[in-house]
N, C-alpha and C positions, 0 to 999 in steps of 0.2 A: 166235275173238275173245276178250281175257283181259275178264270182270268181276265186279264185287268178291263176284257170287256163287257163282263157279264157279273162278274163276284163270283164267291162261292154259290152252289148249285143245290138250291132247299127241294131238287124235285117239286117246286110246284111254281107258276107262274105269278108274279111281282104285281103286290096291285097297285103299282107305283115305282116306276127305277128312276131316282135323281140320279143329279151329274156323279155321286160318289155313294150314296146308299142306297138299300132297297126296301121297298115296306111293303108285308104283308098284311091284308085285312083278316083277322080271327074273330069277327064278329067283334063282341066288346072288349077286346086289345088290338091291340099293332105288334107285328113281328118288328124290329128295326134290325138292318144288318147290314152294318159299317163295313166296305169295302178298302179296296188299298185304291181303287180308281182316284184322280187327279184331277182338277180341273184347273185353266185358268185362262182369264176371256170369255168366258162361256162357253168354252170348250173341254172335251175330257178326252186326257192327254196319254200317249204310249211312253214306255211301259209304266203297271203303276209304283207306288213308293211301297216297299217292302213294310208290314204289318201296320200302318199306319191307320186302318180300321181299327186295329186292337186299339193303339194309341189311344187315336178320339174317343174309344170306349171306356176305357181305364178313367181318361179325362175326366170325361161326363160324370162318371157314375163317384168318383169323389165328390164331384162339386154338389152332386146332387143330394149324397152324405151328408157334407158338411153343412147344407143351408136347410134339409130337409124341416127342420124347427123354425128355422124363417118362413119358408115361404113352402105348401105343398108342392110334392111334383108326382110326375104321371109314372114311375118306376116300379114296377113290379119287380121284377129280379133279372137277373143275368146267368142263374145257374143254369146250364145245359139241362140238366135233368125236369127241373121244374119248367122250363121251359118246353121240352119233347110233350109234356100232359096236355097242354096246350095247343101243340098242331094238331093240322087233319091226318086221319091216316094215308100213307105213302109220302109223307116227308120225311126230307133225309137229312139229318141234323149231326152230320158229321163232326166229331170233335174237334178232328184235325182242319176245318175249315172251317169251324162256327165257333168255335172256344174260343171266349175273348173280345168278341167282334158282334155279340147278339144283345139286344136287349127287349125285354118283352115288357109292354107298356101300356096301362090305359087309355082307352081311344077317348079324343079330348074334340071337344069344340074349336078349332083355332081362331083367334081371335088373328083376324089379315093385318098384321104391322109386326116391324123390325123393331125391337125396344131399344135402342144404342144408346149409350152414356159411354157419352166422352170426359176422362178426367185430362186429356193434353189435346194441343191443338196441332194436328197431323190429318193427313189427308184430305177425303175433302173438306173438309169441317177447314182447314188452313187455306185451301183452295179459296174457299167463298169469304171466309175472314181477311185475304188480303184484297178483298175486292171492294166490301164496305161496311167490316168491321162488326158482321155479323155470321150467327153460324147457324141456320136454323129456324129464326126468330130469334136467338139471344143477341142481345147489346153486351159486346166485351169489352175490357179499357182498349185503350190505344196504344200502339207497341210493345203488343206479344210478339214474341219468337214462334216461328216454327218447332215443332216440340216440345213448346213449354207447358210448365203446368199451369193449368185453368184456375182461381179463385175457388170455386166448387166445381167439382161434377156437375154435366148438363144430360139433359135428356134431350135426345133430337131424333124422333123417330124415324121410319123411312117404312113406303110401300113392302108389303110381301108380295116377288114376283118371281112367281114358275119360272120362267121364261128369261130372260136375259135379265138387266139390271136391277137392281132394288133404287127408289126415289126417295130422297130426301124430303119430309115434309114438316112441317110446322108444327106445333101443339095443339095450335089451331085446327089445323087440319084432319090432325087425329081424332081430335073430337068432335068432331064433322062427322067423321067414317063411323065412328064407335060409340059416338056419347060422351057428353062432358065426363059423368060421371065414370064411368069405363077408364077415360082415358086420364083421369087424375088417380085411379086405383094403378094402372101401368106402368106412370108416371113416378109413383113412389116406392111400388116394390122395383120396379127395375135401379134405382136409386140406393135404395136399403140393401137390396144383390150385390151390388157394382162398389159401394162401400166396404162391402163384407167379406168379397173376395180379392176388394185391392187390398186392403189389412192384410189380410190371412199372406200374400204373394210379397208383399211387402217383408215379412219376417224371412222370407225364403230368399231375398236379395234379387227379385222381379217386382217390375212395374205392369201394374196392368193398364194403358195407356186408352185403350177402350174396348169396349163387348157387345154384344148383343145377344136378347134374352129372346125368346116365343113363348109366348102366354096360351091357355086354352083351357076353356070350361071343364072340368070332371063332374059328373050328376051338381050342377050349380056352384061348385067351389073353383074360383080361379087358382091356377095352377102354371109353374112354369114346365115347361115341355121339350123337346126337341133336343137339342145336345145346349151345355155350359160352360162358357171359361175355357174352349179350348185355340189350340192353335187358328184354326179354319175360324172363328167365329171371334175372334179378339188381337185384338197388339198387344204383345206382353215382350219387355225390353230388359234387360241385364242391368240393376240400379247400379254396380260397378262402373261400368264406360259407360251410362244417359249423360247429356249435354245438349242443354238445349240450346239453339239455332241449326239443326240439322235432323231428321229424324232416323232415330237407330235403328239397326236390324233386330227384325221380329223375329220370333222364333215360328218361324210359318216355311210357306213355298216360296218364298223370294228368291231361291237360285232359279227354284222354274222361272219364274217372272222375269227376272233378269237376264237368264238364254234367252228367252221367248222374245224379248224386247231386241237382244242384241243379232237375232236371227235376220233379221229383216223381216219376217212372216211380219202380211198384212191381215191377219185375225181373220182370216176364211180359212173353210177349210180345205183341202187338209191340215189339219196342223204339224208340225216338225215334229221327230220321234226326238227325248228326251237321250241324249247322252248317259253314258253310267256314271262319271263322274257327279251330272249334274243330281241323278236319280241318288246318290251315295248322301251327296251331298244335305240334301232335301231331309231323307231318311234320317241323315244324322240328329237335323236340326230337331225335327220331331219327336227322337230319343229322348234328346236333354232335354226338351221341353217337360215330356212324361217323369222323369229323373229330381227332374226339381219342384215340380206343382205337387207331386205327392210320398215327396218324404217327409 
């Protein structure tokens, strides 16, 4: 039986449960199976946001369509069916709980870094830019706005980490970790990505304000991986009400974040059970997100 703190129930044991999905090892694929779990602070939160796994999934697996000619990626399919050929026997691949919510996938090399290009200056990227006028390592003119749009898209990578925060690091940096060359192939498809799906969202009357990509080896072909362009992994803004000096609401968890804030909860745990308003709320935002990235 699926709930918010386990997922749905594959009858066999996770060879990996993140704060919101679960990945099964099948030898040369990956089970992925997108739950409705929540997190935020580092924590995963009660109750979760009603079919919100499906959501990310549906996300994903357009974005993964639409660039599949750009750039390869690690997607085998998402049919129940073709997928059941693939488990071990005594897994239970329930429709009513996997429909939607599964993707069965190439197992990839991961290359450890967060590929983020920023096309506005929000978060921390404005955080560190009003400090001295850089985001990353780039030099940007002098009196930007909060929210504003950037000259170009910038690549500013950050650590992949398990475990609590992801880091901010340089280009330099990257290419430390990975190799010049490595990290100038990254560099440009996350670039050519991040182009391609602010165009595409831009027609739908959304800004994609930033993203991040995960890259990983397939038998030697780099490849993008992991989930794209969705809520959890980008700001994407309504071009209707954008105005910059202020940053707009995302189509993401920001009611959760904004209970959470207005809780008083000091980010241990326990953490506070999520209100149904706020949980409606949340759920809604995710709808319309899905609603509009893929009509």
């Amino acid at each position: 039986m699926a709930n918010s703190a386990t997922g749905p129930d594959l009858g066999l044991e996770p060879s990996y449960q993140g704060k919101v999905r679960d990945l099964y090892d099948l030898g040369d694929k990956l089970l992925l199976v997108a739950t409705d779990r929540i997190s935020a602070f580092d924590h995963v939160l009660s109750p979760a946001i009603p079919d919100k796994g499906r959501i990310l999934t549906r996300i994903s697996a357009y974005w993964f369509q639409e660039t599949k000619g750009m750039v390869p990626n690690h997607v085998v399919s998402h049919d129940l069916a073709v997928i059941a050929k693939a488990l071990p026997k005594g897994a239970r691949l329930d429709p009513a709980e996997f429909e939607g919510r599964v993707t069965l996938a190439r197992k990839a090399e991961r290359v450890d870094a967060e590929c983020v290009v920023r096309g506005y200056l929000v978060g921390s990227g404005w955080k560190e830019y009003k400090k001295g006028g850089t985001v990353c390592g780039h030099a940007l003119p002098a009196g930007l706005q909060e929210a504003q749009r950037l000259p170009e898209p910038i690549f500013t990578p950050s650590t992949k980490a398990d475990q609590g925060h992801d880091e901010n690091i340089s280009r330099e940096r990257l290419a430390e970790m990975v190799g010049a060359d490595l990290a100038r192939r990254l560099e440009g498809l996350s670039l050519k990505l991040y182009k391609a799906c602010a165009q595409r969202l831009a027609a739908k009357g959304l800004i994609l304000a930033d993203t991040k990509f995960e890259f990983g080896f397939i038998d030697g072909e780099l490849c993008v991986i992991d989930e794209m362009v969705t809520p959890d992994s980008s700001r994407m803004w309504d071009a209707a009400t954008y105005r910059a000096g202020k940053t707009p609401e995302s189509f993401d968890k920001q009611p959760v974040r904004d209970f959470l804030e207005a809780s008083g909860w000091d980010k241990n745990p326990p953490a506070p059970t999520l209100p149904p308003a706020v949980v409606a709320a949340t759920a809604a935002r995710y709808r319309e997100a899905l609603a509009r990235i893929v009509s």
